[in-house]
VOGU-3710 file (C-alpha; in Angstrom, 3 decimals, decimal comma):
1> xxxxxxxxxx> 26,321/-7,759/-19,170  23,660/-5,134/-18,652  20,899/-6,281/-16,297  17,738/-4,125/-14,740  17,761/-4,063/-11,152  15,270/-6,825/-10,261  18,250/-9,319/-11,388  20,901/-7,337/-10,018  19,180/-7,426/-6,417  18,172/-11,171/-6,554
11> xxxxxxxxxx> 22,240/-12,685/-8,219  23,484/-10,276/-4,878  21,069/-12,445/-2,607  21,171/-15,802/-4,442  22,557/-18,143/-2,261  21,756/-20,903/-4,418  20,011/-22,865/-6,921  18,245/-25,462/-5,110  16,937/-29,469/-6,369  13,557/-27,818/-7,829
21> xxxxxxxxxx> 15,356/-25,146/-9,412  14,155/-22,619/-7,057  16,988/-20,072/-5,632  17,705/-19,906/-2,072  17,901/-15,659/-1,309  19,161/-14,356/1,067  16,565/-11,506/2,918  18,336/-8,861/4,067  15,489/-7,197/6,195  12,183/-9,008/7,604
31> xxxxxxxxxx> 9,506/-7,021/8,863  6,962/-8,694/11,119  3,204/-7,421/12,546  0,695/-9,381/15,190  -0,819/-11,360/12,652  0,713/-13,576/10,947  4,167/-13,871/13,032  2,525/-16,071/16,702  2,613/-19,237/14,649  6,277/-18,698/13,187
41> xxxxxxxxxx> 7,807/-18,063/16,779  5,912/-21,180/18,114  7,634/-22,993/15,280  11,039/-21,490/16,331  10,354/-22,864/19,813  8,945/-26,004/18,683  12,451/-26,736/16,806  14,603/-25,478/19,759  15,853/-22,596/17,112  16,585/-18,517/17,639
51> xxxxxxxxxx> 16,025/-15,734/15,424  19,436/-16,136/13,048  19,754/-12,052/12,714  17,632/-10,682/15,357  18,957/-6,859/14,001  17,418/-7,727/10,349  14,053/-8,482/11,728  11,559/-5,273/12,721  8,277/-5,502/14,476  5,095/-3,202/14,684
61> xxxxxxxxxx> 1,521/-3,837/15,640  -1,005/-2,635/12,833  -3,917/-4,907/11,735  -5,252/-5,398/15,311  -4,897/-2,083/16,704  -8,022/-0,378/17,408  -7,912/3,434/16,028  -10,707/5,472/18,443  -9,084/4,265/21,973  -6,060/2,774/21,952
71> xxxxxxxxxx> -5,990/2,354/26,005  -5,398/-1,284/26,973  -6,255/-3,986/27,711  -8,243/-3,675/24,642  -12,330/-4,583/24,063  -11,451/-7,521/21,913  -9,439/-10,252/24,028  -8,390/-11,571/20,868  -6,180/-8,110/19,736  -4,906/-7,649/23,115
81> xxxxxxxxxx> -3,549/-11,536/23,127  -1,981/-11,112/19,404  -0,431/-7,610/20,745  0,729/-9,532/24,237  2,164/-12,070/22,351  4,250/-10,168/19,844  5,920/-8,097/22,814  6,598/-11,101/24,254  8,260/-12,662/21,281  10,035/-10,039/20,704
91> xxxxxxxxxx> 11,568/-9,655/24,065  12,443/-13,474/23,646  13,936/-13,371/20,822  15,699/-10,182/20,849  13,825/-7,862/17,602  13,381/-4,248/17,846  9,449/-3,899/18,413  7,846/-0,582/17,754  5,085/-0,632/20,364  2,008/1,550/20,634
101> xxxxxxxxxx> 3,179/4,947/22,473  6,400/4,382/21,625  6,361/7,312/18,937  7,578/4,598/15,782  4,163/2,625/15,639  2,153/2,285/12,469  1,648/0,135/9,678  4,551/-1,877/8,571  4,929/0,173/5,169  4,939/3,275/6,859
111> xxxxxxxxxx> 7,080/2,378/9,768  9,991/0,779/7,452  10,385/4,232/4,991  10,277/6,764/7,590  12,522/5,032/10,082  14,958/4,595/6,929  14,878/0,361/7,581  13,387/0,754/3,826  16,914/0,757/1,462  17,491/0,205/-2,108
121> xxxxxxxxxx> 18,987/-3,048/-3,232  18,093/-5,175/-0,519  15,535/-7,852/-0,249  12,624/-7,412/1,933  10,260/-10,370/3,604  6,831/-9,511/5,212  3,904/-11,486/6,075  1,873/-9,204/4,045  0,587/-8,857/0,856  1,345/-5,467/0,577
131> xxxxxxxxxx> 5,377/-5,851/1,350  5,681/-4,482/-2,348  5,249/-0,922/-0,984  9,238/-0,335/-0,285  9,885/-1,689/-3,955  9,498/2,652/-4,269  13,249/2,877/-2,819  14,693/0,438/-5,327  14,220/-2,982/-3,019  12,743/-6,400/-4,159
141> xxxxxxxxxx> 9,831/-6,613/-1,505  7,451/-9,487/-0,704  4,678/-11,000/1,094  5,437/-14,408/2,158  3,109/-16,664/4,599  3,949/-17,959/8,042  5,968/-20,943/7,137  8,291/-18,866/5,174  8,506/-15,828/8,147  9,769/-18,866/10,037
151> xxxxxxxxxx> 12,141/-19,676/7,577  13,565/-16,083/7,087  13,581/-16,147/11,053  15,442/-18,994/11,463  17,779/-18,517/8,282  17,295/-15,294/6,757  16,441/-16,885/3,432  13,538/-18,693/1,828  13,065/-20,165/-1,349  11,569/-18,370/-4,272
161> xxxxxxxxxx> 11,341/-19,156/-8,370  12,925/-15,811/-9,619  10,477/-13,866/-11,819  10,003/-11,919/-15,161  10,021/-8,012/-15,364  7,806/-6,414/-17,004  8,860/-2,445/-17,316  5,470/-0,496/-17,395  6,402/3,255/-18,353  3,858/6,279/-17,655
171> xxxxxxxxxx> 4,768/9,255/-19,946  3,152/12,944/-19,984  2,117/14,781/-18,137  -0,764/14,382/-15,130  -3,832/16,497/-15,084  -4,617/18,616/-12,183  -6,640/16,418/-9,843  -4,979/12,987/-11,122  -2,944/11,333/-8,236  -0,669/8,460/-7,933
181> xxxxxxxxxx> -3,725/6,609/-6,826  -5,997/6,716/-9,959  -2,444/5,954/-12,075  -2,319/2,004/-10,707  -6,268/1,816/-10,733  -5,116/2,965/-14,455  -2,737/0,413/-15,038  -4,285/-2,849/-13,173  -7,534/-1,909/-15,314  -5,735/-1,824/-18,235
191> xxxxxxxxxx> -3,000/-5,240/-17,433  -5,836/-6,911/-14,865  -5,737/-8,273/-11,587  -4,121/-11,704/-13,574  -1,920/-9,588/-15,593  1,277/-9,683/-13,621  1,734/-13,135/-12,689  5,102/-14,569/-12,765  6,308/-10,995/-13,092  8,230/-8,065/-10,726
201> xxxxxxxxxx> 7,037/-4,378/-12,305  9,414/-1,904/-13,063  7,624/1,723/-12,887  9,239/4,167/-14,907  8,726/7,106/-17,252  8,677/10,668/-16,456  5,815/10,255/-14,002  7,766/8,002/-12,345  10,812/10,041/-11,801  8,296/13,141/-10,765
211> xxxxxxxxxx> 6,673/11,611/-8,349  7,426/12,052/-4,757  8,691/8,890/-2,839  5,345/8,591/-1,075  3,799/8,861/-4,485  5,977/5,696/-5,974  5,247/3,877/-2,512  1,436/4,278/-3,181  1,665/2,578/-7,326  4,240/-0,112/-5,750
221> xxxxxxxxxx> 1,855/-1,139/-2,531  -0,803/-1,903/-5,293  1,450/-3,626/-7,257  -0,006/-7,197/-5,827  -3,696/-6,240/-7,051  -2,773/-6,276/-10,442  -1,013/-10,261/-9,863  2,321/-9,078/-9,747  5,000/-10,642/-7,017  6,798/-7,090/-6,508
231> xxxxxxxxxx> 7,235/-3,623/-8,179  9,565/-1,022/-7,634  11,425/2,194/-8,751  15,131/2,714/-9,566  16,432/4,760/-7,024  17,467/8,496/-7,801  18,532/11,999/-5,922  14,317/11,303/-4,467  14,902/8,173/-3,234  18,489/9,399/-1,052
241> xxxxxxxxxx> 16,966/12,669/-0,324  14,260/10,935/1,222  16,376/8,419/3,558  19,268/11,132/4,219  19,241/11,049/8,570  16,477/8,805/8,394  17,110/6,300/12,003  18,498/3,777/10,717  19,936/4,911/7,532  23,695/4,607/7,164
251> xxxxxxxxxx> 25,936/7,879/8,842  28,511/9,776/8,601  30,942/8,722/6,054  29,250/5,011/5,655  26,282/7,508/3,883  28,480/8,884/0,661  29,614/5,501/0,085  26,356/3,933/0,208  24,935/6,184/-1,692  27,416/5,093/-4,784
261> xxxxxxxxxx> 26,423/1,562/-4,188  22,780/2,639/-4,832  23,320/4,196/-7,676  24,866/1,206/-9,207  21,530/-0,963/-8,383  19,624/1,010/-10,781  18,631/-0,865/-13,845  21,218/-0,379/-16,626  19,832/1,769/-19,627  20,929/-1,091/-22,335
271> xxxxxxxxxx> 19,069/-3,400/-20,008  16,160/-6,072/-21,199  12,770/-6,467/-19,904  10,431/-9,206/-20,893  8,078/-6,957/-21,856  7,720/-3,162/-21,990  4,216/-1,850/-21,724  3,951/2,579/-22,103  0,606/4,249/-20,837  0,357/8,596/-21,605
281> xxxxxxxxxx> -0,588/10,438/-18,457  -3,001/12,418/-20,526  -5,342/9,643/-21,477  -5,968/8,867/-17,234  -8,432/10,612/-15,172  -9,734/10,226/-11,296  -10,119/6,694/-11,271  -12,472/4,495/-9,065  -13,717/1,002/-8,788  -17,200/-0,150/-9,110
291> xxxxxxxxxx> -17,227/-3,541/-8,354  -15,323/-6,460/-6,444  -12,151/-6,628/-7,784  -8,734/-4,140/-8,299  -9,549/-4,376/-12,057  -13,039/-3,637/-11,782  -11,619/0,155/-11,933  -13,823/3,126/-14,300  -12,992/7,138/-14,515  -15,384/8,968/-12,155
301> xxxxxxxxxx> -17,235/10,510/-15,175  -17,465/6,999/-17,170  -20,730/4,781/-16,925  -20,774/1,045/-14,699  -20,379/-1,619/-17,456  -22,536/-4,307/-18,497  -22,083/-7,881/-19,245  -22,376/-7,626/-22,685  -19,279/-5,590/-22,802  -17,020/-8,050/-21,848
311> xxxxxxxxxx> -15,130/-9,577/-24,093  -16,236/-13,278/-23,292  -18,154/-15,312/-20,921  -15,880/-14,811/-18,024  -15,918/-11,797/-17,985  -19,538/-11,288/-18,534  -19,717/-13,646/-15,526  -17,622/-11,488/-13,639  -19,641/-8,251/-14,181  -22,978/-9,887/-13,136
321> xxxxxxxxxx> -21,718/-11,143/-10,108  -19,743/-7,694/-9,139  -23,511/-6,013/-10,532  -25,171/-8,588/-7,962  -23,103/-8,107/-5,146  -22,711/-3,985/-5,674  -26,022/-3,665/-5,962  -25,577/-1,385/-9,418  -27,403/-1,125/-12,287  -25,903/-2,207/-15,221
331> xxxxxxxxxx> -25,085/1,095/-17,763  -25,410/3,772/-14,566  -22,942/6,820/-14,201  -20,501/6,087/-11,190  -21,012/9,414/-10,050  -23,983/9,964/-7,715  -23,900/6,965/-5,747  -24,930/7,490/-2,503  -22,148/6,713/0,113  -22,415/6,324/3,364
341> xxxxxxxxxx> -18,652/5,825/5,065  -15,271/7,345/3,519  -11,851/6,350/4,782  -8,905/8,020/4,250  -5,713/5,632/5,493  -4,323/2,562/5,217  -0,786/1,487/3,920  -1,366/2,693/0,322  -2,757/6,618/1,317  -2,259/7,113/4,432
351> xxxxxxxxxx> 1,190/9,409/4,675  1,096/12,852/5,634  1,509/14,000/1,961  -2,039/12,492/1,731  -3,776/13,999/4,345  -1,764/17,534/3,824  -3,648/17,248/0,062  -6,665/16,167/1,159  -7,018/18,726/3,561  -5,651/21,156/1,173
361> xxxxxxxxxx> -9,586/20,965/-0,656  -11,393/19,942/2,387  -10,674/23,254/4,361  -13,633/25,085/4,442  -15,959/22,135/3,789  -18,276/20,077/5,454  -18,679/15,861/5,407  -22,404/15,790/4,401  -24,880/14,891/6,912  -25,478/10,975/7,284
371> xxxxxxxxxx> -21,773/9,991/6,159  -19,514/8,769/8,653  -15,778/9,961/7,442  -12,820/9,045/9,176  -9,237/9,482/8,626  -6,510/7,357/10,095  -2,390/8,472/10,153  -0,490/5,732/9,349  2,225/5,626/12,141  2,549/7,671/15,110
381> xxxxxxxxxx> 4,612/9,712/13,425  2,294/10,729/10,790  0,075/11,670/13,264  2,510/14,043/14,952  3,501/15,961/11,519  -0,390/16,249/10,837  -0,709/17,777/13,991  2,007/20,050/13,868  0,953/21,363/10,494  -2,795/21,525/11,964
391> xxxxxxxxxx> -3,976/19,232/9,069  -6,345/17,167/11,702  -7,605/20,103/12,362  -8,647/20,628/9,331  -10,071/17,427/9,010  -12,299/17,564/12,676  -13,633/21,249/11,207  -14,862/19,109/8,173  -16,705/16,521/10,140  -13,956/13,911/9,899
401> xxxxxxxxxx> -13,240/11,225/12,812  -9,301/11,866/13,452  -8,439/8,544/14,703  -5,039/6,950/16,283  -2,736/4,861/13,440  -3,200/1,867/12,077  -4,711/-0,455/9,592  -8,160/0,580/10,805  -10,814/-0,162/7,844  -8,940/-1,287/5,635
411> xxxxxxxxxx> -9,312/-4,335/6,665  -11,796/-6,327/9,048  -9,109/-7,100/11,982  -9,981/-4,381/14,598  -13,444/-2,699/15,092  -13,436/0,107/12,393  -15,801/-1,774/10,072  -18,606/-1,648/7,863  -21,898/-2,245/9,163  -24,820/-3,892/6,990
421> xxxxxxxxxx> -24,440/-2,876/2,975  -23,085/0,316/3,675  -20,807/1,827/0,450  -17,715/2,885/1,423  -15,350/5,358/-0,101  -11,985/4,259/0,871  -8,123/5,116/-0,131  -7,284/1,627/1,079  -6,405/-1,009/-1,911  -8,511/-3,911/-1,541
431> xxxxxxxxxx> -12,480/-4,026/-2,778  -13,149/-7,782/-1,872  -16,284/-8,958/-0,873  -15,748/-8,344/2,793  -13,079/-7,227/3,049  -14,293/-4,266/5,535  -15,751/-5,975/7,787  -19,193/-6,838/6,620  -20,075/-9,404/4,597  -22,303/-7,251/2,577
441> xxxxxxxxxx> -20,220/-4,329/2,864  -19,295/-2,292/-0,773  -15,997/-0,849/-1,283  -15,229/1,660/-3,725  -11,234/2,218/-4,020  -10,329/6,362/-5,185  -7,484/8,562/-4,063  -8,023/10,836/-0,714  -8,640/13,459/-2,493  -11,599/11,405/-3,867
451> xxxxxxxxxx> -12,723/10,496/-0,799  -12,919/14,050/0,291  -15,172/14,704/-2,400  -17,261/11,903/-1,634  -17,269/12,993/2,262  -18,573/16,202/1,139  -21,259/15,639/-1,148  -22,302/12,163/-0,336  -22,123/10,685/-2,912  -19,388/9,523/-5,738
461> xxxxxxxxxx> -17,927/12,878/-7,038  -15,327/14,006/-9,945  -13,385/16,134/-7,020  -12,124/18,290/-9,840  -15,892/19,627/-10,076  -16,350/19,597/-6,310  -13,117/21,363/-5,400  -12,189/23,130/-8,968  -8,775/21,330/-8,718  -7,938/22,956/-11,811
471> xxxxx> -8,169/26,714/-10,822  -6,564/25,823/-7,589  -3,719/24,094/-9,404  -3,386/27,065/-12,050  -3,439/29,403/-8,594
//
């Protein structure tokens, strides 16, 4: 029977059906940070237990880690405690830790690609939302909470209800100065932030299959914003090219034959979905958000939306209190608000092929006066190919902060945050109230090459105007 690859992957890890109908899978790699693995490990104590497969489970510090010195002991007790801790559970308990200095630290989506721990047609368990990011290679990824990372350390399973697919294809062709970025703004504007519930999303299309890996890992970390459990790619020629002498890929003669094997995961082309959605490349265009949720996405030349053009009273209800908190009026041009912080980073854009085209436009510019602009690697390793290649260069000529890796302002876990109602430019994935650290802080989500544009001009900017993408890409 022909099946698409989400059900291939979970009947290969299905242990069993259990009483509530739930299946019992199998994880065949857990990846674990500072944050949400302390109370997991005290459980394992607690029960007398050990880490089942200590070799299947990965460590990294990210969230925590403070970007602009990363000397210890660090100024927040709290960070160096969750950092302590995690190098001492890991010592405990026997798990391969990628420590700060060690030349592997990052975020957890970066680390688990680029040391080749990322395969197709495993399962993958994170405490993190964002655990869809290695769907890209052709794996089932995703975020579970602490009592499941103790279950997955203590059994290498958990229990899960198995989910629909919904195949969402992206045909066409891209314009110049269109990035993977503004393609899932696209398509969680268009399905919604509730729109993939119950579901796993298959990306495909031509886009799809011309995208770079980095590219598919950027659509499939975002994959949670628009409600969906997972997403992911079938793996191709890309996804082995990409993992070929990776660390911790398979060698030698083990690689040819696991290379057939993941081949064989790919979805079938007779396959079903339970629903098949298409989008044309030509009809998206730099993308950005203007309010307080994924959804809440416009293109860069459109106008801010008003109550009345929602389609009910939710909605309505929704823009007003976006309008409130965003401090926006109502009917205004995205374009031309005034920003005062841009962030390039985080797990969704912040790989070198990222920085390498944002500093492709940036050289030569200057961040305007009064913006703060930083730009974070996302591993070590990141950092050392942008430095080779003299792209943080680049980025210190232009007035950018170069800063050490991790989840830095993304998030409000370490101090790289937003102070007061500052607006924010960001490549990161979330626009929550909050979510950077101030309580009144204003997010606007856009690709880095975006946020270079905003850096520059200070304010929200079509970067194909600022930077004439398209002569550059006809050049």
């Amino acid at each position: 029977m022909s099946q698409n690859l989400f059900e291939k992957v979970w009947d290969a890890h299905a242990v069993k059906t259990l009483s509530n109908g739930q299946t019992q899978l199998l994880i065949g790699t857990h990846l674990i940070h500072e944050v949400t693995s302390p109370q997991a490990f005290g459980m394992l104590r607690d029960l007398g237990l050990k880490v089942k497969y200590p070799e299947r489970t990965f460590a990294t510090v990210d969230h925590i880690v403070p970007t602009k010195s990363q000397v210890e002991p660090f100024e927040d007790s709290l960070a160096q405690e969750m950092i302590t801790a995690l190098r001492e559970n890991c010592e405990e308990f026997g798990v391969k830790f990628f420590d700060i200095g060690s030349g592997g630290q990052g975020i957890v989506h970066v680390v688990g690609p680029e040391q080749g721990i990322t395969q197709p047609g495993t399962t993958i368990a994170c405490g993190d939302s964002h655990t869809a990011t290695h769907g890209a290679f052709g794996a089932i990824a995703f975020g579970i909470g602490t009592t499941q990372i103790r279950d997955v350390l203590a059994t290498q399973t958990m229990a899960l209800t198995k989910l629909k697919v919904r195949r969402i294809n992206v045909e066409g062709k891209l314009a110049p100065g269109v990035y993977a970025k503004d393609v899932i703004l696209h398509i969680i504007k268009l399905l919604g932030a509730k729109g993939g519930i119950g579901y796993a999303y298959e990306y495909g299309g031509n886009i799809f299959d011309e995208f770079s890996m980095e590219e598919r890992m950027t659509v499939c970390n975002m994959s949670i914003e628009g409600g969906a459990r997972c997403g992911y790619v079938n793996p191709d020629e890309k996804t082995f090219a990409y993992l070929k002498d990776r660390p911790y890929s398979p060698q030698g003669e083990e690689w040819e034959a696991t290379v057939e094997k993941w081949k064989a995961i790919a979805s079938d082309p007779d396959c079903s979905y339970d629903d098949v959605v298409t989008i044309q490349a030509e009809d998206i265009a730099p993308s950005v958000t203007w309010g307080i949720s994924p959804d809440h996405g416009i293109f860069v030349n459109e106008n801010i939306p008003s109550p009345s053009d929602a389609s009910d009273e939710e909605g309505a209800q929704s823009i007003e209190e976006a309008l409130e908190y965003m401090k926006f009026e109502p009917g205004s041009p995205i374009a031309g608000k005034k920003i005062d912080v841009c962030f390039i980073g985080s797990c969704t854009n912040g790989r070198l092929s990222d920085f390498r085209e944002a500093a492709r436009f940036l050289k030569g510019h200057k961040v305007a006066e009064g913006v703060q602009a930083i730009a974070v690697p996302g591993s070590e390793i990141v950092d050392h190919l942008c430095r080779q290649e003299g792209i943080h260069q680049v980025f210190e000529d232009a007035g950018f902060e170069w800063r050490g890796a991790g989840c830095s302002m993304c998030l409000a876990m370490n101090p790289d945050k937003l102070v007061g109602d500052q607006l924010c430019a960001s490549s990161s994935n979330r626009n929550f109230k909050g979510r950077q650290g101030s309580p009144i802080g204003r997010t606007i989500l856009m690709s880095p090459v975006m946020v270079a544009a905003a850096a520059v001009t200070g304010v929200v900017s079509d970067a194909r105007e600022v930077f004439d993408v398209t002569a550059e890409a006809a050049a």
